[in-house]
N, C-alpha and C positions, 0 to 999 in steps of 0.2 A: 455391567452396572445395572442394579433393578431400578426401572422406573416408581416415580411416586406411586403411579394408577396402579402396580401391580404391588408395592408394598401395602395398599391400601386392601387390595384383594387380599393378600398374606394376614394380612390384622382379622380382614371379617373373616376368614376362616380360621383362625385360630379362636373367637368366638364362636361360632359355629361346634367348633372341638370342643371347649370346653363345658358348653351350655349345661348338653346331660347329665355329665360327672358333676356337677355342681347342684343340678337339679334332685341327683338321685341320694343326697347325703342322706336321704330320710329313702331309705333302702323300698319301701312299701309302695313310692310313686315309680319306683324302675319296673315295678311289679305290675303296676297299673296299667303304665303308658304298654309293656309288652301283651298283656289281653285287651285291649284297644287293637293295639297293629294284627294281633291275629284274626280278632273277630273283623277285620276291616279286608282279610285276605292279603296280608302285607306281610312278607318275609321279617322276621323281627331285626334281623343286621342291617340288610337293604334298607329299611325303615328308619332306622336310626340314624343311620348315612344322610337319607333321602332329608330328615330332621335339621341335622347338621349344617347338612348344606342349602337348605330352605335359613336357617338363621344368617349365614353368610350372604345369601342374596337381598336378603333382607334390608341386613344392615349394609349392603353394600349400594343397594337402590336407595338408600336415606342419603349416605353421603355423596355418592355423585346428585342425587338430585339436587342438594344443598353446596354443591362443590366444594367439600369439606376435603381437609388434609388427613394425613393419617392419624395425627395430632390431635385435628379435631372430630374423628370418631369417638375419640374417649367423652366428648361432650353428650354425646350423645343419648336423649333417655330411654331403657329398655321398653319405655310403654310406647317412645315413637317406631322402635322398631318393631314390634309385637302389632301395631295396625297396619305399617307395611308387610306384614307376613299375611295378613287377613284381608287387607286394602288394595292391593295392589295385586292387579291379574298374574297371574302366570308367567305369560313372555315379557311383561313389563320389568319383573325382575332379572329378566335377562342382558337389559339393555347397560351397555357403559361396560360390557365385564371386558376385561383382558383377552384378546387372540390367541394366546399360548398362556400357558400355565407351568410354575416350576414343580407343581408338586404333578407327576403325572396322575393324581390319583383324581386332583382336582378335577383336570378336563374329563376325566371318565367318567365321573360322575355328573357333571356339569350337561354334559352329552344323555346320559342316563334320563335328568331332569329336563333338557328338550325334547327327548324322546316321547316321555311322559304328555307334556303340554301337547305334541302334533298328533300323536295317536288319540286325544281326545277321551268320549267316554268315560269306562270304569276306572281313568288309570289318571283323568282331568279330575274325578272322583275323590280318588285316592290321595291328588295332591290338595284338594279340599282338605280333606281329616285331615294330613300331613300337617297344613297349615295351623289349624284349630287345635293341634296336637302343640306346634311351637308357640303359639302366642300363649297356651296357657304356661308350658314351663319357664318363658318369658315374663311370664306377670307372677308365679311364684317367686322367683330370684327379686324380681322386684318387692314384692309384699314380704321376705324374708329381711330385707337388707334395713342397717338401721337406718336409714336417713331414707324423708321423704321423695324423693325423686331418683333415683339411683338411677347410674348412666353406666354404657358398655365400660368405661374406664375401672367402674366399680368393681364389674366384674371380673375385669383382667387382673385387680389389684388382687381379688377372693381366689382367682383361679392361681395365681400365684403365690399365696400364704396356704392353698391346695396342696403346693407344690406340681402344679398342671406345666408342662413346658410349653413352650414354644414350639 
């Protein structure tokens, strides 16, 4: 049986997944963010991943720190998770995540992203841009959407009329 705390993990990553795709409907910003990650010496997949999963930690530091249900992720607005992407240190988003992970891909990466944080330097660098890379396609999907405050639910609803799975 999955715990709430890790259905809750399963939700911010599946935000995580769907951000870019949603972000890139206007083909010229997937263009952009990739001469970014090169010029920044960031492998462009690795990067996108490292993005991904920077959006899930995100939003997953919003809702334990608000001890919010899975339910109430969808309350959520993309501008409060877009300042915890940019607000909140590094190992800070690490706190509250799940022990084990279903998706093995998660913890690999998840690990990748500790890595990052303990080796410091070009790579603590690195997940700076990473950051300042996610809050802006964060705040695009926000300024795209019609209604004033749009919240991860939003999202999920857009990434589903995407046809984005789960």
């Amino acid at each position: 049986m999955t715990s709430d705390h890790d259905m809750l993990w399963h939700r911010c990553a599946y935000l995580g997944r769907v951000l870019l795709p949603l972000v890139d409907k206007e083909p010229w910003r997937q263009a952009r963010r990739h001469e970014n990650l090169q010029a920044w010496g960031i492998d462009t997949a690795a990067g996108e991943r490292l993005i991904e999963t920077f959006a899930a930690l995100a939003a997953h530091a919003v809702a334990v720190d608000a001890s919010l249900s899975v339910a109430g992720l969808d309350a959520v607005s993309l501008r409060v998770v877009a300042d915890a992407a940019t607000g909140k240190r590094d190992y800070e988003l690490l706190a509250g995540l799940p022990s084990t992970f279903a998706d093995d891909r998660d913890g690999h990466i998840i690990n990748v992203f500790r890595l990052y944080i303990y080796k410091g330097g070009q790579y603590s660098h690195q997940l700076t841009q990473l950051s300042t890379e996610l809050r802006h396609a964060l705040l695009v999907l926000a300024e795209r959407a019609p209604i004033p405050s749009p919240t991860c639910g939003d999202v999920f609803r857009r990434a589903a009329e995407a046809g984005l799975t789960q």
